[in-house]
BAGU-97175 format. One line per field, with one value per residue (C-alpha): residue in one letter; x, y, z; residue number from 0. Coordinates in steps of 0.5 Angstrom, whole numbers. Layout:
! BAGU-97175
aa: (a  ...)
x: (X  ...)
y: (Y  ...)
z: (Z  ...)
i: (NUM  ...)
! end
This chain:
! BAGU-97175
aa: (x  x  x  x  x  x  x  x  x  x  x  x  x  x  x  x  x  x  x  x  x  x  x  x  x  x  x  x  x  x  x  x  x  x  x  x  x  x  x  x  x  x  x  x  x  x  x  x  x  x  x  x  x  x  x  x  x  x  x  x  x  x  x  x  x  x  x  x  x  x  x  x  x  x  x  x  x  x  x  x  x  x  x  x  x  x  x  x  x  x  x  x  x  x  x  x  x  x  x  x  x  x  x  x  x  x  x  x  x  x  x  x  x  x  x  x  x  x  x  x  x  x  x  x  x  x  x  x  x  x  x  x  x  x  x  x  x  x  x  x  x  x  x  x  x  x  x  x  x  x  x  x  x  x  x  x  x  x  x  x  x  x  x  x  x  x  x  x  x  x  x  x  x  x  x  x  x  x  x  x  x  x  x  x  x  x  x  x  x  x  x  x  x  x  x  x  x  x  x  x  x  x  x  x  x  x  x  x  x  x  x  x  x  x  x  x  x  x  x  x  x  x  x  x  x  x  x  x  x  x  x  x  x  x  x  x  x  x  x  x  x  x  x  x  x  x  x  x  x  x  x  x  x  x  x  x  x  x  x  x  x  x  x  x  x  x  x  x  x  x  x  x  x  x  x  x  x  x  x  x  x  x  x  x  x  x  x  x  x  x  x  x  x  x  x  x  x  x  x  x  x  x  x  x  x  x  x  x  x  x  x  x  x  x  x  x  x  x  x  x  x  x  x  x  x  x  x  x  x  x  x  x  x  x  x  x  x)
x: (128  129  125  121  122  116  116  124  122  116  121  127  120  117  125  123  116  117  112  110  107  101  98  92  88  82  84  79  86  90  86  86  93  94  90  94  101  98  96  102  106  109  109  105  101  100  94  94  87  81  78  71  73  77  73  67  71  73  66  63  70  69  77  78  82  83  91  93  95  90  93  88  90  85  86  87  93  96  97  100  105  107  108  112  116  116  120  125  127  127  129  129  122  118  111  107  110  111  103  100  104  102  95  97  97  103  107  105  106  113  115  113  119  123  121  124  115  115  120  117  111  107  103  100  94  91  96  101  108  110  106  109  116  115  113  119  123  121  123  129  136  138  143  150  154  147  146  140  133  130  125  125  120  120  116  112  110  107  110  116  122  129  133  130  124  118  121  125  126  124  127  127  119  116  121  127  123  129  136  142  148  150  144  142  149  146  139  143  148  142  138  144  145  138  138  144  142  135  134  140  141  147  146  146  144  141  141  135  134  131  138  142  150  149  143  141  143  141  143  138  144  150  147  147  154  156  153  155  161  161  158  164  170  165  163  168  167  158  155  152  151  149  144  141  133  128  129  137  136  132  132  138  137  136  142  146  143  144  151  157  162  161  156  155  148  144  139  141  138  135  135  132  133  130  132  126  120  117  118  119  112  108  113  111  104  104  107  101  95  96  101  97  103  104  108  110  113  116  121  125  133  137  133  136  129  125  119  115  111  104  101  94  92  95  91  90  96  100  100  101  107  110  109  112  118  120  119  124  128  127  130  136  138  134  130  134  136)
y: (159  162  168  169  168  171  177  178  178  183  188  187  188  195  197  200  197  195  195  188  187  182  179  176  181  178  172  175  170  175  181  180  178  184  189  185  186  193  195  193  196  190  192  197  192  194  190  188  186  188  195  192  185  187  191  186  180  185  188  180  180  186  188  196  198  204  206  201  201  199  197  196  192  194  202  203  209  204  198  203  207  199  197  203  201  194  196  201  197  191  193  186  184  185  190  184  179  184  187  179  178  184  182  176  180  175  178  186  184  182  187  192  189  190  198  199  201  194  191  184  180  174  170  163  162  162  160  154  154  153  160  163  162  164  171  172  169  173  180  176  173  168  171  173  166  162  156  154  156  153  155  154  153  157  152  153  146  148  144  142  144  144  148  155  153  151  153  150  150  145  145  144  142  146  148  142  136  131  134  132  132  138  140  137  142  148  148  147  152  157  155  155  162  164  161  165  173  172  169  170  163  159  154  146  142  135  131  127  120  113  111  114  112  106  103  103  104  105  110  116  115  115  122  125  123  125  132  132  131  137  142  140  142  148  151  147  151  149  145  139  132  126  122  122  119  125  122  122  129  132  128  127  121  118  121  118  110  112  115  114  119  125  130  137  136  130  131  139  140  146  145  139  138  133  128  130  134  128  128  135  137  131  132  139  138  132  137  143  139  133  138  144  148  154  155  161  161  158  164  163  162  163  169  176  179  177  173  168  162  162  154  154  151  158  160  168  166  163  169  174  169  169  177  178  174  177  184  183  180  187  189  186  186  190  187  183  175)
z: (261  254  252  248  241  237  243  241  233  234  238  232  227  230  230  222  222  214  208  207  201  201  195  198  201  199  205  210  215  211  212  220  220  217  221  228  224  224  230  233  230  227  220  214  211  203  201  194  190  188  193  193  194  199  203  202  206  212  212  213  218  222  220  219  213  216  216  211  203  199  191  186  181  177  176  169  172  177  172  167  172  175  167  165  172  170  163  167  171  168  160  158  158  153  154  152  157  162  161  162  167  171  171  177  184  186  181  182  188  188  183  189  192  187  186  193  195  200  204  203  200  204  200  200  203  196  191  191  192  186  184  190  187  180  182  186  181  176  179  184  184  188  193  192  194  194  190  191  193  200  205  214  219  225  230  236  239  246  251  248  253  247  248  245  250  245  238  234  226  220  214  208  209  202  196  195  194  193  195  194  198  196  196  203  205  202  206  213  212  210  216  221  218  219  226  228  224  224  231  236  237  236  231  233  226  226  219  220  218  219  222  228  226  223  226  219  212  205  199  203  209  205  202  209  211  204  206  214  211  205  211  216  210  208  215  220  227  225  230  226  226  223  221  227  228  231  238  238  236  241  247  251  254  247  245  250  249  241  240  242  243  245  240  239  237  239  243  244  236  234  228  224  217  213  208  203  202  203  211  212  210  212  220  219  219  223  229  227  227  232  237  236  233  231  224  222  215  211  209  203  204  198  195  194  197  203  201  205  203  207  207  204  212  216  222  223  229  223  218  224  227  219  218  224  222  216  218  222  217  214  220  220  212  210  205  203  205)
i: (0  1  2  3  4  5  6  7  8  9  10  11  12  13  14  15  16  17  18  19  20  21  22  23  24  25  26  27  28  29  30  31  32  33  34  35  36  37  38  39  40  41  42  43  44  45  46  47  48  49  50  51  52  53  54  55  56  57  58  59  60  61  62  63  64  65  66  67  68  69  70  71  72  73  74  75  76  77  78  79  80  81  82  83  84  85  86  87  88  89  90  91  92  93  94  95  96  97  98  99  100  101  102  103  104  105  106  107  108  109  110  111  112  113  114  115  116  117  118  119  120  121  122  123  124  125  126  127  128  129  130  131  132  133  134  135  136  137  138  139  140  141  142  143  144  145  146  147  148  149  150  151  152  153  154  155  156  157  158  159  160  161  162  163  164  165  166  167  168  169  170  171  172  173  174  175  176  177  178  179  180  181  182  183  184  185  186  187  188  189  190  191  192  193  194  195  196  197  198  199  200  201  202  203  204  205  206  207  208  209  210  211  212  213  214  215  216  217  218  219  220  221  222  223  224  225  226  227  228  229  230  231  232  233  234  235  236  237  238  239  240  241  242  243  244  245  246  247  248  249  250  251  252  253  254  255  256  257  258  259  260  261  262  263  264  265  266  267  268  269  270  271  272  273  274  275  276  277  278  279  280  281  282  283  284  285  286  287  288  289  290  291  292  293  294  295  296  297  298  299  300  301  302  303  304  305  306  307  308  309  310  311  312  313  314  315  316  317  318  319  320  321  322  323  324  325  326  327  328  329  330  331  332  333  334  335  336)
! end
């Protein structure tokens, strides 16, 4: 039986048990999460928002706030000293953008990133994708050797017996909508290499599709044997294999009956990547709410900053699961992926 994978990152996280910036701390979800993050050593929660906001949501949810930071966005000093910082370190921004844009907790948040006062921000509960990005953009490039902004998943399905035990990886099931072949390239190679720094494993990467080796074809399957193609000239010794259906990833009896040859990925995948936004969100969700899984993520790959991306639907156990995964990403890099 593998161990388990959540336990493994919680021990790597209480390693240096880094500051992870939280921008919704108005989020009685978050504000729990936070306070069991806390308690376990995990990581320093530092709550940004309104104090009389946040105190009210924990007082209704019986959450102590005792021990963890508390930045109020509304303190007249403290959004002049974040404004001064802001200018210093990024000179280029006018004292006009750079004051409008601090009004956004997001964005304070992810410039606390950047100051070096948190190791990694969580956000999303209560703000789409699309803002979550824009406030670690503002402040983060992509990182050195990165062309493309993506995100994984780190699945927790009970019952399910792969190789990782119950956990598996999903991707990209929140960022690229419509990945080209190199593009579809560019996500796997970030997800194997999360698998392997993050999580210990040895990456198996299953292009996924309607169609296992020409069962079918359209213009989606030539994209995924143009990326198979490209990630095998790019990263040959990559175990990885495609396209294949879901059940010829994971299953082996399936993957014996679908492929021929021998593969080293079919039926052994631990990580799955989607053609399209439109099947990994719409898997991942599937997987959550029929399967009762737990999601924890979706971690930002490609940016030199170590952000999360909460879905809007996270449980207290999904958000504790996420900070958890990423202070212990902060473990290994340093704040930086």
């Amino acid at each position: 039986m593998p161990a388990d994978v959540l336990v493994c990152l919680r021990e790597k996280a209480r390693q240096t048990c880094p500051r992870v910036v939280l921008p919704e701390a108005e989020d009685e979800i978050v504000l729990a999460a936070a306070r069991e993050v806390f308690e376990a050593e995990v990581a320093v929660p530092v709550l940004v928002g309104n104090p009389q906001r946040v105190v009210e949501v924990g007082r209704r949810g019986g959450i102590e706030l005792e021990g963890m930071d508390l930045i109020d966005t509304g303190d007249e000093e403290v959004r002049e000293r974040l404004l001064a910082d802001c200018l210093k370190r990024f000179p280029a921004m006018s004292p006009s953008r750079a004051e409008r844009r601090l009004r956004s907790p997001l964005v304070v948040a992810s410039l606390l990133v950047a100051l070096g006062e948190g190791q990694a921000m969580v956000a999303g509960r209560s703000n789409p994708t699309q803002e979550v990005i824009f406030a670690s953009r503002l402040f983060h490039e992509l990182r050195e050797g990165a062309s493309l902004l993506s995100s994984m998943f780190l699945m927790r399905v009970p019952g399910f017996a792969g190789p990782e035990g119950e956990y598996i990886i999903f991707a990209d099931c929140g960022v690229v909508v419509a990945p080209d072949a190199p593009g579809l390239a560019e996500i796997a190679l970030a997800t194997a290499r999360t698998a392997r720094e993050l999580l210990g494993w040895e990456p198996r990467v299953a292009l996924l599709s309607f169609s296992t080796k020409a069962s079918g074809y359209d213009a989606s399957v030539a994209r995924i044997r143009e990326a198979l193609r490209l990630l095998r000239e790019r990263e040959p010794a990559l175990a990885v294999d495609g396209e294949l259906q879901l059940d010829a990833a994971i299953v082996p009896e399936v993957a014996a009956r679908k492929t021929e040859g021998e593969s080293p990925v079919a039926g052994r995948a631990n990580v799955l990547i989607f053609p399209d936004l439109n099947a990994g969100n719409i898997a991942y969700k599937c997987v959550q709410r029929f399967a009762r899984a737990e999601a924890y993520g979706p971690l930002l790959q490609g940016l030199a900053a170590t952000v999360s991306d909460l879905s809007r639907g996270s449980s207290v156990s999904d958000v504790v699961g996420t900070i958890t995964m990423v202070a212990a990403a902060c473990a290994l890099t340093g704040g930086s992926r």
